[in-house]
VOVEX-746944 format. One record per residue (C-alpha): residue in one letter; x, y, z. Coordinates in steps of 0.1 Angstrom, whole numbers, padded with zeros to 4 digits. Layout:
N
+------+-------+-------+-------+
: kevo :  east : north :    up :
+------+-------+-------+-------+
:    A :     X :     Y :     Z :
...
+------+-------+-------+-------+
! end
This chain:
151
+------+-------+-------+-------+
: kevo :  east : north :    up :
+------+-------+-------+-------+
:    X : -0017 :  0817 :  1005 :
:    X : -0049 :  0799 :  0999 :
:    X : -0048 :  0762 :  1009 :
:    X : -0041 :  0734 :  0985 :
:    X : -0073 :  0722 :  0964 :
:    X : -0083 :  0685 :  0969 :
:    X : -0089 :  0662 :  0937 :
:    X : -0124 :  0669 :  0939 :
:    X : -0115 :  0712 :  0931 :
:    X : -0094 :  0703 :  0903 :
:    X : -0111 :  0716 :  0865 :
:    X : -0074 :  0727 :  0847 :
:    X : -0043 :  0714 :  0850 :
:    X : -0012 :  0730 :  0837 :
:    X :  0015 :  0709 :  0818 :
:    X :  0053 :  0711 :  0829 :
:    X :  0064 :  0726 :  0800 :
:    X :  0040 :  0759 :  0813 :
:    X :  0049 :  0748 :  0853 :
:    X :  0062 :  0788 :  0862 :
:    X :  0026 :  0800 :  0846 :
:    X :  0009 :  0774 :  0864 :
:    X :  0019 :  0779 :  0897 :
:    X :  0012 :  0817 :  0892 :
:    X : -0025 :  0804 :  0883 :
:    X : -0034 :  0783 :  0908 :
:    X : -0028 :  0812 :  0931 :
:    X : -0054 :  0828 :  0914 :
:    X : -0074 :  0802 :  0909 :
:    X : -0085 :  0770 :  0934 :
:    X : -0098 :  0750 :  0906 :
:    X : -0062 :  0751 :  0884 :
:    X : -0031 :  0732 :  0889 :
:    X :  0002 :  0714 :  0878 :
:    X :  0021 :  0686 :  0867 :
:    X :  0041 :  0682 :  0901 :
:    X :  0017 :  0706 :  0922 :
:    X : -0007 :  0693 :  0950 :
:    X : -0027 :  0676 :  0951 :
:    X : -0021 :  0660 :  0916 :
:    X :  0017 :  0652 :  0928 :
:    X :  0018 :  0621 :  0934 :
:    X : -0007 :  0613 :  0897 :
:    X :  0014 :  0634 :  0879 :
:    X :  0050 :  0637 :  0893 :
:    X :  0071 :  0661 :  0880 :
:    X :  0089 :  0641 :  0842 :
:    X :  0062 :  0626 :  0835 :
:    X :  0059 :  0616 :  0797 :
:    X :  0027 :  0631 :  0777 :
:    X :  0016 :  0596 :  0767 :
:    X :  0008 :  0591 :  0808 :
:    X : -0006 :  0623 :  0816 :
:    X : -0032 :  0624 :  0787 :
:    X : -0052 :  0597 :  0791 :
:    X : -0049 :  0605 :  0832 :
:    X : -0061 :  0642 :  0824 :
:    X : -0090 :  0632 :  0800 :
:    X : -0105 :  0607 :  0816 :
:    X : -0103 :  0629 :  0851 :
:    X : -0123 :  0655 :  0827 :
:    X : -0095 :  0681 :  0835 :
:    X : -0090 :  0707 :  0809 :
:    X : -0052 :  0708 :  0801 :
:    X : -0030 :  0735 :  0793 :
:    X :  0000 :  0733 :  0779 :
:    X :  0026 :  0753 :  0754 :
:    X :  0038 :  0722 :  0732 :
:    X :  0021 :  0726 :  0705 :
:    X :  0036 :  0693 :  0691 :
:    X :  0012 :  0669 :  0710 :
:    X : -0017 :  0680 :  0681 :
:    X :  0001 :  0664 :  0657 :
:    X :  0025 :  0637 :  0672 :
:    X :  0014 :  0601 :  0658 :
:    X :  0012 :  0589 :  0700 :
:    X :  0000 :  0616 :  0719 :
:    X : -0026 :  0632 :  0695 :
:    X : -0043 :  0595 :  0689 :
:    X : -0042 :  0589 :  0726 :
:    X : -0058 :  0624 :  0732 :
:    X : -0088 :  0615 :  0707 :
:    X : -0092 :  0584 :  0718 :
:    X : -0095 :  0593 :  0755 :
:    X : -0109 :  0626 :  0745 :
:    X : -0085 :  0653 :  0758 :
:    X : -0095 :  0688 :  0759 :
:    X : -0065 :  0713 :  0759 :
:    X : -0060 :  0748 :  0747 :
:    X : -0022 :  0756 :  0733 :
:    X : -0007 :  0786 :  0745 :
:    X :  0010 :  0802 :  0715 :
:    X :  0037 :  0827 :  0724 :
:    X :  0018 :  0858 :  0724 :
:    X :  0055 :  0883 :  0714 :
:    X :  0087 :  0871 :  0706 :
:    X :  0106 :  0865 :  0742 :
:    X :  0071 :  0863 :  0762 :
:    X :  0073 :  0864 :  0796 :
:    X :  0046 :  0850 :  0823 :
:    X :  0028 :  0882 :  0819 :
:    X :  0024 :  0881 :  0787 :
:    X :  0010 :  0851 :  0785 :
:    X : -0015 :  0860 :  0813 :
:    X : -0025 :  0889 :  0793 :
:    X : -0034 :  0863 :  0767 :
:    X : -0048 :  0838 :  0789 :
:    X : -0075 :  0864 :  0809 :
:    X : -0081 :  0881 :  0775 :
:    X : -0096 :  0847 :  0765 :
:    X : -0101 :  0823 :  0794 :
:    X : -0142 :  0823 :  0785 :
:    X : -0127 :  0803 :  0755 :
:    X : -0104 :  0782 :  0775 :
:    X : -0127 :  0775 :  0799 :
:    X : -0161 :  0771 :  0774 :
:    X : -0135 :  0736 :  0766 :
:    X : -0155 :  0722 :  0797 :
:    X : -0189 :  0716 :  0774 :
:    X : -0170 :  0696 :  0748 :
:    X : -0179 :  0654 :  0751 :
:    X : -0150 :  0650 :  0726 :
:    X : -0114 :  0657 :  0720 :
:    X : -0108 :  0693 :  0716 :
:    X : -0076 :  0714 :  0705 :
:    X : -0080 :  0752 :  0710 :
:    X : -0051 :  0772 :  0700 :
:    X : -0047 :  0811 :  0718 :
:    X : -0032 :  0837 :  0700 :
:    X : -0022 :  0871 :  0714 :
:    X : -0051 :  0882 :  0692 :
:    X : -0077 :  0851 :  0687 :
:    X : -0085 :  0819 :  0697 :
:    X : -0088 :  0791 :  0668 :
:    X : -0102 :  0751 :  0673 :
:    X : -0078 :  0732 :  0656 :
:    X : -0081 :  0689 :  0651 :
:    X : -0059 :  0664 :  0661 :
:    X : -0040 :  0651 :  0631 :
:    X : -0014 :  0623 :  0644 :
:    X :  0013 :  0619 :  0622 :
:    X :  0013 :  0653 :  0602 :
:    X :  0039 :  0676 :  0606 :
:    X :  0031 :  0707 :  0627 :
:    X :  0038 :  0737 :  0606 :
:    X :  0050 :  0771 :  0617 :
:    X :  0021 :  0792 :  0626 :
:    X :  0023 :  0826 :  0602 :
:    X :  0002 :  0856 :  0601 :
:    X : -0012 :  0876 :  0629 :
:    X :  0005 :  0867 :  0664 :
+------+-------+-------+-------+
! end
């Protein structure tokens, strides 16, 4: 196994909720990590609440990547993602049941996407789709409807 990255080789960090996923990443990759993962383990224990890590994340200009969808619209965590200008792409469950690889399908099918989030100065939301990628804005306080259509 490759050795841990320092601070200074960290671009993505993976959320808990996705912690599996991202520990089968940052095999793959020495510039991606976790909540709970070295060398951000002692920043970002494992339980720690959104509200902390997104400030920490954005203004560490780490791209985050997570599957709660909820922190677009949640009054705390999407105001404290504009106003510290996170940049995070949502993974949406590509099939009903989705296992790890078939979210990696999704993720390589569109990490130029995910990782194009890198030349945004502002807040960005990217949701991926089995089939699409689509830039989505922050709206605290609104209720986060069902995605329909094409998944």
């Amino acid at each position: 196994m490759p050795p841990a990255p320092s601070l200074t080789d960290v671009r993505f960090i993976v959320d808990e909720d996705s912690r599996g996923f991202g520990i089968w990443l940052s095999r793959l990759r020495k510039d991606m990590t976790c909540v709970g993962s070295e060398p951000v383990e002692h920043l970002l224990p494992l339980g720690t609440p959104d509200p902390t890590w997104i400030p920490l994340v954005a203004e560490r200009g780490w791209i985050a990547i997570t599957k709660n969808s909820k922190i677009r619209t949640q009054p705390r965590e999407a105001a404290l993602a504009v106003e510290h200008g996170l940049r995070i792409a949502c993974l949406m469950e590509p099939v009903k049941g989705a296992n790890r690889w078939d979210f990696a399908q999704m993720v390589m099918r569109h990490w130029d996407a995910i990782a194009a989030l890198e030349d945004r100065d502002e807040a960005t939301w990217l949701s991926v789709f089995r089939d699409r990628v689509k830039e989505r804005p922050f709206q605290p306080g609104q209720p986060e409807r069902a995605q329909t259509g094409r998944l």
